[in-house]
C-alpha positions in Angstrom: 26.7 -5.3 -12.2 23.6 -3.9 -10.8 20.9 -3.5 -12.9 16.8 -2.0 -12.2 13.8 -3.2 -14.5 10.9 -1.6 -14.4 7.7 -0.5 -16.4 8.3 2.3 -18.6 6.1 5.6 -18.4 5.3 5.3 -22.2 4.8 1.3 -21.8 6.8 -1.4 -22.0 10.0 -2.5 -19.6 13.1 -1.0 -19.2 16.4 -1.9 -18.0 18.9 0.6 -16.4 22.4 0.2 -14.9 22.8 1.4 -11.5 25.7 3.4 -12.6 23.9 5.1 -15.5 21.6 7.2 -12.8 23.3 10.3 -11.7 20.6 11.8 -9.6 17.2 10.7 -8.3 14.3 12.4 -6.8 11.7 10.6 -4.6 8.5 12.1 -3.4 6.4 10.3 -1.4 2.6 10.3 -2.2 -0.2 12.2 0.2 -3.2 12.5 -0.3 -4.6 12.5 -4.4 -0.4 13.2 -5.2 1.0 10.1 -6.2 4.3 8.4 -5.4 7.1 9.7 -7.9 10.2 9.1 -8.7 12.7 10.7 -11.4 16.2 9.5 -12.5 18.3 11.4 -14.0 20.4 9.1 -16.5 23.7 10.1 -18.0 24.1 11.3 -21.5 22.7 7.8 -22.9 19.4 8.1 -22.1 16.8 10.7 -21.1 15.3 11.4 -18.2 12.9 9.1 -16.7 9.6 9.6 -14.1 8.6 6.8 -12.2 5.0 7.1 -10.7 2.9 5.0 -7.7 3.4 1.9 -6.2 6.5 1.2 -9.3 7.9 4.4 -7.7 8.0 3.1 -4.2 9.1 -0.2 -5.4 13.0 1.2 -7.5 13.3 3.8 -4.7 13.2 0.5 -2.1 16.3 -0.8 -4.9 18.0 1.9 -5.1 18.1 2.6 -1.3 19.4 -1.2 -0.8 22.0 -0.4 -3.9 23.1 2.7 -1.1 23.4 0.2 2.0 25.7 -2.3 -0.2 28.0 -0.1 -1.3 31.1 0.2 0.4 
Protein backbone atom coordinates (compact mmCIF):
# COMPACT_ATOMS: atom_id res chain seq x y z
CA UNK A 1 0.00 0.00 0.00
CA UNK A 2 1.22 3.31 -1.04
CA UNK A 3 0.22 6.08 0.83
CA UNK A 4 1.23 10.38 0.49
CA UNK A 5 1.13 12.81 3.62
CA UNK A 6 1.25 16.08 3.21
CA UNK A 7 0.04 19.56 4.57
CA UNK A 8 -3.39 20.28 3.89
CA UNK A 9 -4.42 23.69 2.05
CA UNK A 10 -6.87 24.49 4.93
CA UNK A 11 -4.15 23.32 7.62
CA UNK A 12 -3.40 20.36 9.17
CA UNK A 13 -2.00 16.90 7.48
CA UNK A 14 -3.49 14.63 5.23
CA UNK A 15 -3.08 11.25 4.18
CA UNK A 16 -4.13 9.88 0.70
CA UNK A 17 -3.78 6.41 -0.93
CA UNK A 18 -2.12 6.31 -4.12
CA UNK A 19 -5.00 4.66 -5.62
CA UNK A 20 -7.60 7.13 -4.46
CA UNK A 21 -5.94 9.88 -7.08
CA UNK A 22 -7.42 9.63 -10.46
CA UNK A 23 -5.83 12.53 -12.08
CA UNK A 24 -3.11 15.06 -11.28
CA UNK A 25 -1.99 18.25 -12.60
CA UNK A 26 1.50 19.78 -12.07
CA UNK A 27 2.56 23.19 -13.01
CA UNK A 28 5.70 24.23 -12.39
CA UNK A 29 6.40 27.74 -10.77
CA UNK A 30 8.00 30.93 -12.98
CA UNK A 31 8.35 33.74 -11.95
CA UNK A 32 5.78 35.33 -8.93
CA UNK A 33 3.39 31.82 -10.10
CA UNK A 34 3.94 29.40 -7.68
CA UNK A 35 4.50 25.65 -7.88
CA UNK A 36 1.01 23.80 -7.94
CA UNK A 37 -0.35 20.75 -7.85
CA UNK A 38 -4.05 19.36 -8.03
CA UNK A 39 -5.33 15.77 -7.36
CA UNK A 40 -8.20 14.75 -8.38
CA UNK A 41 -9.41 12.04 -5.66
CA UNK A 42 -12.23 9.55 -6.37
CA UNK A 43 -15.70 9.97 -5.03
CA UNK A 44 -14.33 9.82 -1.33
CA UNK A 45 -12.83 12.89 -1.12
CA UNK A 46 -12.77 16.27 -2.88
CA UNK A 47 -10.42 17.79 -4.82
CA UNK A 48 -7.24 18.83 -3.45
CA UNK A 49 -4.51 21.84 -4.58
CA UNK A 50 -1.22 21.50 -3.54
CA UNK A 51 0.96 24.79 -3.66
CA UNK A 52 5.10 25.62 -3.54
CA UNK A 53 7.87 23.74 -2.49
CA UNK A 54 4.92 20.85 -0.83
CA UNK A 55 3.80 20.85 -4.53
CA UNK A 56 7.16 20.00 -5.91
CA UNK A 57 7.81 17.69 -3.03
CA UNK A 58 4.16 14.88 -3.85
CA UNK A 59 4.79 15.45 -7.57
CA UNK A 60 8.65 14.04 -6.90
CA UNK A 61 6.27 10.86 -4.99
CA UNK A 62 4.09 10.49 -7.28
CA UNK A 63 6.49 10.42 -10.25
CA UNK A 64 8.68 7.64 -8.20
CA UNK A 65 4.96 5.86 -7.50
CA UNK A 66 4.99 5.87 -11.85
CA UNK A 67 8.66 4.34 -12.11
CA UNK A 68 7.75 1.36 -9.59
CA UNK A 69 4.89 0.35 -11.09
CA UNK A 70 5.02 -2.50 -13.24
Amino acid sequence: MKFIEFTHPEGGRIVVHVDHITSAHYRPGEGAVKTRLGLDLDHRQNEIVIFGEEAERIWQLLQKVIDSTP
